[in-house]
C-alpha positions as CSV (number, residue, x, y, z in Angstrom):
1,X,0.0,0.0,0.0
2,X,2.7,2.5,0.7
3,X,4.4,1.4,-1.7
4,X,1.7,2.6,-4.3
5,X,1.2,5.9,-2.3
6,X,4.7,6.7,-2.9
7,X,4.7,5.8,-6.6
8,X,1.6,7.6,-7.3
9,X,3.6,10.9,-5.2
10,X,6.4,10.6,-6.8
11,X,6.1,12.3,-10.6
12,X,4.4,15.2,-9.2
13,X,7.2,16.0,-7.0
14,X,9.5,15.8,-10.2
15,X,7.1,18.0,-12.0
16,X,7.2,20.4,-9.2
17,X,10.5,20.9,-8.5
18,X,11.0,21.2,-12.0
19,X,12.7,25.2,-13.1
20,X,11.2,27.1,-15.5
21,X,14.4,26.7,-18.3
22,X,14.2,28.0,-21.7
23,X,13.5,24.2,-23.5
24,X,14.8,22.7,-26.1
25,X,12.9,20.3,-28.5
26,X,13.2,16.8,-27.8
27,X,14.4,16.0,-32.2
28,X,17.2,18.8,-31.8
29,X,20.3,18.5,-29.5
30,X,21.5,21.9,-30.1
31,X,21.4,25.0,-27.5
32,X,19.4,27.4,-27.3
33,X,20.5,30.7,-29.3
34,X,20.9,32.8,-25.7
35,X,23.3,29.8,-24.5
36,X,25.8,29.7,-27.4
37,X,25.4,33.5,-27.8
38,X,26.8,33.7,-23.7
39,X,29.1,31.0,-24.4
40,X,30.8,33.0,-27.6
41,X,31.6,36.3,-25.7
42,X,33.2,33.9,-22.8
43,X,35.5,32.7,-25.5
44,X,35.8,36.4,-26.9
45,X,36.9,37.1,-23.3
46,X,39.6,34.5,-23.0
47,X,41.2,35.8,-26.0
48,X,41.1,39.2,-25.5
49,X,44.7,40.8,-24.9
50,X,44.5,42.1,-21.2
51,X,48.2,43.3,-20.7
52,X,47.1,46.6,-22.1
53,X,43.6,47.0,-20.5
54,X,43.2,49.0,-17.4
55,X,42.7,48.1,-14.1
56,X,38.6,49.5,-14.0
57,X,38.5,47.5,-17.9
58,X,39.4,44.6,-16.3
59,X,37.4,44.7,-13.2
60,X,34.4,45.3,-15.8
61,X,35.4,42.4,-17.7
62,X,35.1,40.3,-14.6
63,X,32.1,41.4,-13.6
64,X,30.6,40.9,-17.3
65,X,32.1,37.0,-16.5
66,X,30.7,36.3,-13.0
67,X,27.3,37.9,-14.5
68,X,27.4,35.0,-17.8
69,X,28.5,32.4,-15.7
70,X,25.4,32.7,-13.2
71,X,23.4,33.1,-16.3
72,X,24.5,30.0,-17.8
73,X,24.1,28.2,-14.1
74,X,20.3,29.5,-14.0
75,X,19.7,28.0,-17.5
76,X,20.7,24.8,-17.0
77,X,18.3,21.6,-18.3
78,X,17.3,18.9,-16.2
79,X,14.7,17.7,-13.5
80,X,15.7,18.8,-9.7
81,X,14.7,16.4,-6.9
82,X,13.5,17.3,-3.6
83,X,15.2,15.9,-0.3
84,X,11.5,14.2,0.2
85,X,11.8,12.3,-3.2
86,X,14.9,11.4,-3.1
87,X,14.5,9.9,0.4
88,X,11.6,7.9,-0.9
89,X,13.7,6.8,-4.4
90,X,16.6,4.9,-1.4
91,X,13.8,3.7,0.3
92,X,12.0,2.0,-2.1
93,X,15.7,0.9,-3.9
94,X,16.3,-0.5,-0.4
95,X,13.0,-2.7,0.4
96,X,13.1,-4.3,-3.6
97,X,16.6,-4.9,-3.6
């Protein structure tokens, strides 16, 4: 009986903990156009000469990284699990195993 309980709880705590991401369609593997767009200025960044940039250019580069890379971070795909569900996925690994 619990066992059923916990089955029937268990996909709408996935759903639910789910973050609003931009998606991507399931037939195409490729990023979305803000991603790559994010991840082409950090390359532009890397190869930027910085021996003859100020010291405020460079502290505004910086910033400009930290602000992409916690972009990038909030935009990532996937399911996130509660402690709860989690919990319940050992427990029920545990009692059929």
């Amino acid at each position: 009986m619990i066992m059923v309980l916990s089955l029937s709880i268990f996909p709408s705590t996935v759903i639910a903990s789910e973050k609003n991401t931009i998606e991507v369609t399931a037939k195409s593997n490729e990023m979305p156009a803000e991603v790559k767009v994010m991840l082409d200025r950090l390359e532009e960044i890397k190869e930027m000469d910085k021996s003859t940039m100020s010291r405020s250019e460079k502290k505004e580069l910086r910033k400009e990284v930290k602000a992409i890379k916690k972009n990038l971070k909030a935009s990532n795909h996937g399911i996130y699990l509660s402690i709860g569900a989690i919990i319940i996925i050992i427990l029920l690994l545990i009692l059929l195993l």
